[in-house]
ZAKELO-519022 format. One line per 2 residues: number of its first residue (from 1); their letters; for each residue x, z, y of C-alpha. Coordinates in Angstrom, 2 decimals. Example, Ala and Ser with C-alpha at 12.3 -4.5 7.8 and 13.67 -1.06 7.14 Angstrom:
2
1 = as = 12.30:7.80:-4.50; 13.67:7.14:-1.06
This chain:
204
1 = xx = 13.50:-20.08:-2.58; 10.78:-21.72:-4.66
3 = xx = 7.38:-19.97:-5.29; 4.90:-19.02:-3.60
5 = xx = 5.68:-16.80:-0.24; 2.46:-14.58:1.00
7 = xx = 3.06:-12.99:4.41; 0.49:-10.86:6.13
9 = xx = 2.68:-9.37:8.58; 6.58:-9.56:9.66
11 = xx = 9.29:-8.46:6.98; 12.56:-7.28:8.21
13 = xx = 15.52:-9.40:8.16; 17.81:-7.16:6.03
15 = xx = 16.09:-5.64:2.66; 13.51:-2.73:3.77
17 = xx = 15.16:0.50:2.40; 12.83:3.27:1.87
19 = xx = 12.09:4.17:6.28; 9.73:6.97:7.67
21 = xx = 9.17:6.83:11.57; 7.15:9.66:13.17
23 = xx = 3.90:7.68:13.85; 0.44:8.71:13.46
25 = xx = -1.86:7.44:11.31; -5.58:6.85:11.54
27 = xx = -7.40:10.44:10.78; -10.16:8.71:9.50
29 = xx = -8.41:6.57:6.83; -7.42:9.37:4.61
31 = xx = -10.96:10.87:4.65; -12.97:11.33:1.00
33 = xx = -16.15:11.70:0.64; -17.76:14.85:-0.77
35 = xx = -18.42:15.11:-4.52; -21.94:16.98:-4.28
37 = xx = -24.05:18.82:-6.53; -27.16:15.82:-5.75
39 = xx = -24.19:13.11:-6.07; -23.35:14.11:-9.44
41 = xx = -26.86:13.92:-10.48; -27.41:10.76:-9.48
43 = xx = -24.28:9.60:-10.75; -25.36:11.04:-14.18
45 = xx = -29.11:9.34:-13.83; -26.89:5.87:-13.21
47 = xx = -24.93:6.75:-16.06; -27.41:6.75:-18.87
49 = xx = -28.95:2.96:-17.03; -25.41:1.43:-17.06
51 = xx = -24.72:3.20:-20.65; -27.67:1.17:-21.95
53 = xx = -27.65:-1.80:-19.91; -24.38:-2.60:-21.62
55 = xx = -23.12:-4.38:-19.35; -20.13:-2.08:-18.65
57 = xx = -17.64:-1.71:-20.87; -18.17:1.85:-21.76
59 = xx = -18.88:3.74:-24.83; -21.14:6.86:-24.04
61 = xx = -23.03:7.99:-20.86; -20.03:10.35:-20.25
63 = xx = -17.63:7.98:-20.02; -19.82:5.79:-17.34
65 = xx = -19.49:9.61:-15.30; -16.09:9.88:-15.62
67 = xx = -15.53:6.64:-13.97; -17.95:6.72:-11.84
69 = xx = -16.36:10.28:-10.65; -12.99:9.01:-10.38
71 = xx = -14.27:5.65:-8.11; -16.35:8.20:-5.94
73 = xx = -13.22:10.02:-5.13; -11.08:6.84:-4.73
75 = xx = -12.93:5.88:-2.01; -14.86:2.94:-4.33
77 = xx = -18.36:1.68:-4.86; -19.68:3.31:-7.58
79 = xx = -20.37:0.58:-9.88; -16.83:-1.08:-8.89
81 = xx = -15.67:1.46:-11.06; -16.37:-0.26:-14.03
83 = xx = -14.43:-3.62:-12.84; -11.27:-1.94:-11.26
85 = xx = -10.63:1.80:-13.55; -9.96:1.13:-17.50
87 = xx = -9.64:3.68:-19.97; -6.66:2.96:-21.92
89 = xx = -4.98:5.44:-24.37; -6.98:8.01:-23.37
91 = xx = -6.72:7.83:-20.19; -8.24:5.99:-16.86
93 = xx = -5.97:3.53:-15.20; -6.26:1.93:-12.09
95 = xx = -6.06:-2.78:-12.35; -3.64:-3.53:-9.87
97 = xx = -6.09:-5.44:-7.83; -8.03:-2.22:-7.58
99 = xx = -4.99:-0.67:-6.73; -4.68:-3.33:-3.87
101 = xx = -8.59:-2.85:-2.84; -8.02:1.10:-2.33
103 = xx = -5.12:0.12:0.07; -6.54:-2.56:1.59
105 = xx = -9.78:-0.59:2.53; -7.82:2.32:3.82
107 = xx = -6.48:0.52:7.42; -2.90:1.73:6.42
109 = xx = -1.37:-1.41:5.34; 0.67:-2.17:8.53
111 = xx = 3.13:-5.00:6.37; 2.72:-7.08:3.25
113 = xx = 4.96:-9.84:1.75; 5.87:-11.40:-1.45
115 = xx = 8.29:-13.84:-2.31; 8.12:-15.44:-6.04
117 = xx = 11.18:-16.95:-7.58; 11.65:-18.09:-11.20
119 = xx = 12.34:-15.35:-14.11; 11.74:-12.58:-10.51
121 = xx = 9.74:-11.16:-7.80; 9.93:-9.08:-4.45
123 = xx = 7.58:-7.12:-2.69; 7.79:-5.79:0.48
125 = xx = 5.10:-2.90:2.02; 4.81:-1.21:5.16
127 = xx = 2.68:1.75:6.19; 0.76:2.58:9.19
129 = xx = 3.54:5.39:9.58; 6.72:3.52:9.17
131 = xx = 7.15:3.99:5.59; 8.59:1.03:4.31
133 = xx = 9.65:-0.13:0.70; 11.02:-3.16:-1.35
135 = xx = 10.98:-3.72:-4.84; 12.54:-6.93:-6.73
137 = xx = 11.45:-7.26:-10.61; 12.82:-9.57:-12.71
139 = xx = 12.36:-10.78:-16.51; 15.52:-9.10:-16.93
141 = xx = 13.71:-6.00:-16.30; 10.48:-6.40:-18.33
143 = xx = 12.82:-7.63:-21.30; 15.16:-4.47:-20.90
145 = xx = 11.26:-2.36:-20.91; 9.98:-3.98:-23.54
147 = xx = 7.55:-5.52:-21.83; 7.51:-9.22:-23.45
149 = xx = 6.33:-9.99:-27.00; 5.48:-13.10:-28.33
151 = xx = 2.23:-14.47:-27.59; 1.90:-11.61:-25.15
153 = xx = 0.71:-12.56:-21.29; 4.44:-12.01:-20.30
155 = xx = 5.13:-15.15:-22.67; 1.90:-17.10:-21.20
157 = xx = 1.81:-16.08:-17.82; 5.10:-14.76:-16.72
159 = xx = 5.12:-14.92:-12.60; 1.36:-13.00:-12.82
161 = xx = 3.09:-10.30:-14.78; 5.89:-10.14:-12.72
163 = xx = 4.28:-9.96:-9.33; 1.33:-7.14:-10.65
165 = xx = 4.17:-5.13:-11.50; 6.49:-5.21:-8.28
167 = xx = 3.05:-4.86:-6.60; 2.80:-1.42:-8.28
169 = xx = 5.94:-0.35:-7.93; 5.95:-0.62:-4.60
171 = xx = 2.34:0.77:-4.25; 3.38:3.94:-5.90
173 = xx = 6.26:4.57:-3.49; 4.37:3.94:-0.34
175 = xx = 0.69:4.91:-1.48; 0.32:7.40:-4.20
177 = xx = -1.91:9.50:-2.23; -4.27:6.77:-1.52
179 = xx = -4.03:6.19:-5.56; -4.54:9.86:-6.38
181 = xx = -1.88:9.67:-8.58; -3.22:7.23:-10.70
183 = xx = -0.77:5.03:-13.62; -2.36:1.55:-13.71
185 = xx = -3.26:-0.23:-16.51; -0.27:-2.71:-16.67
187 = xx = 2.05:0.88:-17.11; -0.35:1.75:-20.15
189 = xx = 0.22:-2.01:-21.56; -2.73:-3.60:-20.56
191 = xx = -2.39:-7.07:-20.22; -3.56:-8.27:-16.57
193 = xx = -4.70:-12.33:-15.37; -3.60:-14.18:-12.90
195 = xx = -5.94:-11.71:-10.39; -5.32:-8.56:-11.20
197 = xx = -7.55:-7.84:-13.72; -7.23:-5.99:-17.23
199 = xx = -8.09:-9.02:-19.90; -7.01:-6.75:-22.66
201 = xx = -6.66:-3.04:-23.28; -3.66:-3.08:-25.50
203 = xx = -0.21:-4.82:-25.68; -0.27:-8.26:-27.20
C-alpha cells in the first residue's frame, strides 16, 4: 500500500474487531485531579490576565474559565486549554491532537497504527485492557457526510482530513472516558491542518 504507515506497537494480522480481555489497568492513569474552591480562584485570577493579554482566542473572562475548567478536568495544563479545546457552535470541542495528547498522557495506549492509502485511511488502537478497535475512512465516506466543499481543507488537504477523522473515530470507541465525552472540533466542522489543529472554526 502507498502512504505513509506509523506503527508504535504490533497490529494483528486479521482486522482488530472490537476485543475486551480481563486485564488490569494502571489505577493511577484514570485519576483527576480535584476541582477546588482555591483552584477555581486562581483559575478565575488567570482568567481576567489571559482575557486581556489577548493572546487567547477568547471573548470574555468567562469563557477563558470555562476552558480552563474543562482542561483542569481533562487532565491538561491549564493554559493548553486554549491551544487544544475550541468553542464551536456553542459548544467546546476537543482538536484531535488534543484528543491524542489526553491519551497519550494517560499510559493506556498499549497499540497504535495507521496505514494511509489514496482517497482512505485505517486506524488501529489498542488499550491497556485489551480493548481493541479499527476504523477505515474513506472519501467515499466524507462525500456521503457532506464533509467536502469546494475550497474546503477536504479539497486542499485530503489525507490530513481523512486520517484526523479515523483517528477520532477510533478514539471515541476505545477512549471516551479519557475524553469525558467530548465531540471534537472536526465533528462540529472545524477545519483541522496537517497536525491536528483547528485553523478555522467553521466549514469552508
Amino acid at each position: 500500500m502507498s502512504g505513509t504507515n506509523a506503527i508504535y506497537a504490533p497490529e494483528p494480522a486479521a482486522s482488530a474487531p472490537l476485543v475486551l480481555d480481563h486485564n488490569p489497568e494502571p489505577s493511577t492513569s484514570l485519576a483527576r485531579r480535584e476541582l477546588t474552591p482555591e483552584m477555581i480562584g486562581s483559575i478565575i485570577n488567570l482568567a481576567t490576565v489571559i482575557h486581556k493579554s489577548r493572546l487567547a482566542k477568547v471573548d470574555t473572562p468567562d469563557q477563558a474559565v470555562f476552558i480552563m475548567i474543562k482542561a483542569y478536568e481533562l487532565g491538561l495544563p491549564l493554559t493548553a486549554g486554549f491551544d487544544l479545546i475550541y468553542a464551536i457552535e456553542g459548544k467546546l470541542s476537543l482538536s484531535p491532537r488534543g484528543a491524542l495528547a489526553i491519551i497519550y498522557q494517560s499510559g493506556l495506549l498499549a497499540g497504535f497504527s495507521i496505514d494511509e492509502q489514496p482517497d482512505a485511511c485505517t486506524v488501529w488502537m489498542k488499550r491497556a485492557n485489551g480493548l481493541q478497535f479499527k476504523v477505515t475512512y474513506t472519501r467515499k465516506d466524507a462525500e456521503k457526510a457532506g464533509l467536502i466543499k469546494a475550497g474546503g481543507n477536504w479539497e486542499k488537504y485530503g489525507a490530513n482530513m481523512l486520517r484526523w477523522r479515523a483517528i477520532g473515530f477510533v478514539t471515541d470507541v476505545v477512549f471516551p472516558d479519557l475524553l469525558a465525552g467530548m465531540k471534537r472540533a472536526d465533528e462540529y466542522g472545524g477545519q483541522i491542518d496537517t497536525d491536528g489543529n483547528v485553523v478555522s472554526e467553521a466549514s469552508s
